[in-house]
SEVEX-223401 format. One line per 10 residues: number of its first residue (from 1); for each residue x, y, z of C-alpha. Coordinates in nm, 2 decimals. Layout:
% residues N
NUM = X,Y,Z  ...
This chain:
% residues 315
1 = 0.00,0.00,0.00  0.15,0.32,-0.07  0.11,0.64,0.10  -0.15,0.88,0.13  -0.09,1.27,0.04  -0.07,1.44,0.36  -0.25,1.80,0.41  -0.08,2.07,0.55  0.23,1.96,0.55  0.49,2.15,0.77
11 = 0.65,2.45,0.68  0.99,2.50,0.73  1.02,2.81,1.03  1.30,2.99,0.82  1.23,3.19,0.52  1.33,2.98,0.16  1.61,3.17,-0.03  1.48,3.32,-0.35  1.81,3.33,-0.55  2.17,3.43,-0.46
21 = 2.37,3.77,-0.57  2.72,3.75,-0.74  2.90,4.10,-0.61  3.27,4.14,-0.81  3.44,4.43,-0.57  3.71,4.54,-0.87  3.87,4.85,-0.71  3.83,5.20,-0.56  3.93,5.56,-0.65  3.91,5.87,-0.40
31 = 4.04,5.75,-0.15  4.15,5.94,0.17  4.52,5.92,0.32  4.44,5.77,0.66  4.84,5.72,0.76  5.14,5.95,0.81  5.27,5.79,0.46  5.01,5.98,0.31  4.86,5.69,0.19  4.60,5.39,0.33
41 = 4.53,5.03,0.37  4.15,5.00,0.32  3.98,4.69,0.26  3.58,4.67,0.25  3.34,4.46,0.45  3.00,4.35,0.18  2.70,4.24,0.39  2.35,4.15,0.33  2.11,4.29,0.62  1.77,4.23,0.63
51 = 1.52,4.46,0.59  1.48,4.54,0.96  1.88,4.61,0.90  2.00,4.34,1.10  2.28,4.14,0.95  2.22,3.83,0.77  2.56,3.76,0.59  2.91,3.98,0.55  3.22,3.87,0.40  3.57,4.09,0.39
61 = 3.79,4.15,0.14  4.16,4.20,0.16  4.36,4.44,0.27  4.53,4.64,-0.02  4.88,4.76,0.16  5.00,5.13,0.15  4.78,5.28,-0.14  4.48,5.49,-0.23  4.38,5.32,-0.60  4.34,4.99,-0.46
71 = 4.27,4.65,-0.70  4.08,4.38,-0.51  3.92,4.18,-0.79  3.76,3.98,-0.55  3.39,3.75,-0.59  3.16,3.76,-0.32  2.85,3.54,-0.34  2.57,3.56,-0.09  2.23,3.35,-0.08  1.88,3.62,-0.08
81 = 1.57,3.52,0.08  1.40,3.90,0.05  1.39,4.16,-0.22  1.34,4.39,0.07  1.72,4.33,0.18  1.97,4.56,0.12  2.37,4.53,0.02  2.60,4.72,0.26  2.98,4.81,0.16  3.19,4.94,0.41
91 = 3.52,5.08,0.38  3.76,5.06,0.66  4.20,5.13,0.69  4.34,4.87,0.81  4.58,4.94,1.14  4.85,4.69,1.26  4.87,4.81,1.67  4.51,4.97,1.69  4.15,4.99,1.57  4.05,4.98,1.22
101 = 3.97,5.31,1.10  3.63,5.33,0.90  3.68,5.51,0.61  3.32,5.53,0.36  3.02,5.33,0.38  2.74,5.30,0.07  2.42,5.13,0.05  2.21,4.93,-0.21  1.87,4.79,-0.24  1.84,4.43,-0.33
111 = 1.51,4.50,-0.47  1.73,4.75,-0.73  1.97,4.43,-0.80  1.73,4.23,-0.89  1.58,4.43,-1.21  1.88,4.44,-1.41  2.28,4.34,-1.39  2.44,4.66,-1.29  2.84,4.73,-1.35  2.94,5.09,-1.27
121 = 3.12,5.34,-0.99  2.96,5.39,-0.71  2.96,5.69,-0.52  3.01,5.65,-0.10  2.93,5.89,0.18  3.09,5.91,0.56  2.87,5.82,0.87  2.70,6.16,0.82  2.57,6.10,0.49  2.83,6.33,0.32
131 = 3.03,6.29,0.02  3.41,6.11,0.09  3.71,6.34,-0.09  4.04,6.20,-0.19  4.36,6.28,-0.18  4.32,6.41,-0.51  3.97,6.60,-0.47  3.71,6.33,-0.62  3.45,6.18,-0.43  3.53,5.83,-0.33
141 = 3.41,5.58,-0.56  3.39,5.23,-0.59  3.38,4.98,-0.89  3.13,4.71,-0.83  2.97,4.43,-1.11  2.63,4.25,-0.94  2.46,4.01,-1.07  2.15,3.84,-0.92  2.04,3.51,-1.03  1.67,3.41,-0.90
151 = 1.64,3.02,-0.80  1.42,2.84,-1.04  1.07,2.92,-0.98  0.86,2.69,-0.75  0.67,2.57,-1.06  0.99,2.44,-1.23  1.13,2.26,-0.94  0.77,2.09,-0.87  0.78,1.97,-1.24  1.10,1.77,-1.21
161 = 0.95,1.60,-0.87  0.75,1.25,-0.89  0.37,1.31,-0.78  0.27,0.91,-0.80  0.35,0.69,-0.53  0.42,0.39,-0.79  0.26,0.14,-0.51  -0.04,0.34,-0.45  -0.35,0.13,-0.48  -0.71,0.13,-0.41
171 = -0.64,0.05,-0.02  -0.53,0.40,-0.06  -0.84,0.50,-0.16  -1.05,0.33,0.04  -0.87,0.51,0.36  -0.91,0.81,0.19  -1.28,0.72,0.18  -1.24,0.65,0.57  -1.12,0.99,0.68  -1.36,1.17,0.45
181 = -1.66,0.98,0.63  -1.47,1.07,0.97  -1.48,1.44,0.95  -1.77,1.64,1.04  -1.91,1.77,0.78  -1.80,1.51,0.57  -1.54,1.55,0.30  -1.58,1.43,-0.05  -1.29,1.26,-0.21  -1.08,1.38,-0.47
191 = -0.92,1.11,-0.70  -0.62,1.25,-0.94  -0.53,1.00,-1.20  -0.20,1.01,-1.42  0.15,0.93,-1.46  0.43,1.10,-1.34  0.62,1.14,-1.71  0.26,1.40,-1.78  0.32,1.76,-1.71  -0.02,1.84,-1.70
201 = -0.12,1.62,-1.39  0.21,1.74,-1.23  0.08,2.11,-1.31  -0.28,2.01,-1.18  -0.13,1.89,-0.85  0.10,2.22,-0.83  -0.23,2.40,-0.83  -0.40,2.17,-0.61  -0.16,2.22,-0.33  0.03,2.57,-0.40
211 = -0.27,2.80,-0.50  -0.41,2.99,-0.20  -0.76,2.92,-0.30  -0.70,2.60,-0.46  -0.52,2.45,-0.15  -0.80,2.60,0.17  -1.11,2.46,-0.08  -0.88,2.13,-0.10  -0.82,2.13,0.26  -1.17,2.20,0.37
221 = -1.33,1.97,0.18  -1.21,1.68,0.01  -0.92,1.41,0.07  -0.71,1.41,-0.21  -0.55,1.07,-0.36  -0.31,1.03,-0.64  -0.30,0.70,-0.82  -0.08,0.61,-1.15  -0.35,0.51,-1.37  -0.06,0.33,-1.58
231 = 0.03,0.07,-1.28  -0.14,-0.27,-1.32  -0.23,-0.29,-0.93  -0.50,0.02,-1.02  -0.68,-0.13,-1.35  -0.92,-0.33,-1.13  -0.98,0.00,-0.92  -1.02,0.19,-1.26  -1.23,-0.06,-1.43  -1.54,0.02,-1.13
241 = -1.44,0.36,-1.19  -1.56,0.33,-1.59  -1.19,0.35,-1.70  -1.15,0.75,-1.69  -0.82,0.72,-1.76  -0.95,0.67,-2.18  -1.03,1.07,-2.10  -0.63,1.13,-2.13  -0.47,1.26,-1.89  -0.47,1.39,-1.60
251 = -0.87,1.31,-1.51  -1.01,1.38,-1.22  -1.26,1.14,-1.00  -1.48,1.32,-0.71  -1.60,1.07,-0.47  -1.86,1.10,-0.18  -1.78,1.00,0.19  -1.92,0.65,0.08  -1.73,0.59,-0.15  -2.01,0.66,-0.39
261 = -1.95,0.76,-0.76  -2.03,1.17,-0.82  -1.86,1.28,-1.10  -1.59,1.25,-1.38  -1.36,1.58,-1.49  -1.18,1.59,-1.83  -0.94,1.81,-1.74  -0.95,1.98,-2.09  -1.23,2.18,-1.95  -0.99,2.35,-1.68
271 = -0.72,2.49,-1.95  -0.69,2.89,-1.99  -0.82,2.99,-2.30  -0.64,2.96,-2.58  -0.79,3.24,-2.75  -0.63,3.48,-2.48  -0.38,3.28,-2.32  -0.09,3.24,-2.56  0.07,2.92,-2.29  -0.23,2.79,-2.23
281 = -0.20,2.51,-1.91  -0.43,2.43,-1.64  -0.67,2.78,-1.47  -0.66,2.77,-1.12  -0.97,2.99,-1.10  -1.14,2.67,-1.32  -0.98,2.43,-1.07  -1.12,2.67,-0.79  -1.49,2.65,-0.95  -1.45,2.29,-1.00
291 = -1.40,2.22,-0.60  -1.66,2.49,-0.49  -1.94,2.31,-0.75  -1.83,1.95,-0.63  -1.77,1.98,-0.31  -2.05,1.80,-0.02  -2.25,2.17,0.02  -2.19,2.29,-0.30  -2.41,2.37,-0.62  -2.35,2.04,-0.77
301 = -2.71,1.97,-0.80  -2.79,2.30,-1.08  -2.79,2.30,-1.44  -2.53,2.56,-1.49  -2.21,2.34,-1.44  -1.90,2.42,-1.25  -1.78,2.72,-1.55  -2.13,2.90,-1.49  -2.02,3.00,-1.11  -1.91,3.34,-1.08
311 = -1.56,3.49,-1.06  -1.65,3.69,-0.72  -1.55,3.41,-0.50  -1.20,3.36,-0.61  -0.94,3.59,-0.43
């Protein structure tokens, strides 16, 4: 017997990264002397703070000895989990026998990053928001290249994933039956039949469980159980079913909390239109209808179908 999809599953506690940022810290110009010699030994601390500006990562470069046009050429690379983060750069002189003097400090939004690749000279200010003058009279600037590469969407990732238990079977169902009759008010249950090598039952499912609406309908109301239609353990299950799986796939099966038969859904009839949707794929606010008209209180019993409902109810 296989297993069951389980409802609300938990949520990791800490945010998810959305993507990491590659910072290249190539060199500085305006620099002020910070030693007798006329000359400095800066180095510059890159961190990540959060949008509350407490830190969440910080590297530091090297120290460039006894100069004020100093080459670092260094990569920094730092996971982000916010676009409301921000990307810190602060310039220090390094001292052998005392405190580190800072030097410059400037600030940029992640949210900025993220829109476009940005290679340039940026301007920083001292700890009163003021410009920074070198030696030789310009504003201390730094050379910085960013780059900001998202994570693949959730969508993507969820597509590579298997969906089908392969030893799911209709013991599977019939517990899913079970709990449905065990809930007051009773569930119906929701039967999802595919194959793992479809997208489109992959892309149902992703709606099923990822789309606000989708997922508290799916929650309230129905047990949801995945079998591969293509696994020789189901035909006998399919066969008392009326072989939906001749529909294509993925088909969808709504079950009462007997176990009794309610309804078949080709799930042609829940594709994006065509006519105005260039990508076409599965409409969560059809898949939203579909389990408001089907489920145990709904409007199953009027002429109009699941499309006729209105749009109101969908978030």
């Amino acid at each position: 017997m296989g297993t069951l999809f389980q409802r609300n599953p938990g949520l990791s506690k800490t945010e998810t990264e959305i993507g990491f940022v590659d910072i290249t810290l190539h060199d500085a110009r305006g620099i002020p002397k910070m030693d007798s010699s006329g000359l400095a030994d800066p180095y510059v601390i890159v961190s990540v703070l959060n949008k509350d500006g407490s830190l969440y990562r910080t590297k530091k470069s090297k120290v460039i000895k006894q100069t004020l046009l100093p080459k670092w050429e260094e990569l920094f690379s730092f996971p982000i989990r916010d676009a409301a983060q921000s990307i810190s750069f602060t310039m220090y002189d390094h001292d052998d026998f005392g405190k580190d003097d800072f030097m410059a400090v400037m600030k940029l939004k992640m949210e900025e990053c993220m829109r476009e690749d940005r290679s340039d000279m940026f301007k920083m200010i001292n700890q009163d928001g003021d410009d920074v003058i070198g030696e030789d009279g310009s504003p201390c600037m730094t050379r910085l290249t960013i780059k900001y590469t998202p994570h693949a969407d959730k969508l993507s990732l969820a597509l590579t994933k298997s969906i089908y238990d392969q030893n799911a079977n209709e013991e599977d169902l019939k517990l899913a039956i079970r709990a449905a009759a065990g809930t007051h008010p009773k569930k119906r249950v929701l039967l999802q039949l595919g194959s793992d090598w479809c997208l489109a039952c992959k892309k149902l499912f992703y709606i099923l469980v990822e789309n606000r609406n989708c997922r508290q309908l799916l929650d309230n109301y129905y047990e949801l159980v995945l079998l591969d239609a293509e696994m020789e353990q189901n035909f006998p299950v399919l066969k008392k079913l009326g072989d939906p799986q001749h529909l294509g796939f993925p088909v969808l099966v709504v079950l009462d909390a007997y176990g009794r038969y309610i309804t078949t859904q080709n799930t042609s009839e829940l594709e994006k239109d065509p006519a105005w949707v260039p990508e076409g794929g599965i409409d969560p606010r059809k898949v939203f209808k579909f389990l408001t008209y089907w489920r145990e209180d709904g409007p199953n019993n009027e002429d109009h179908g699941f499309l006729g409902l209105p749009d109101e109810a969908y978030g």
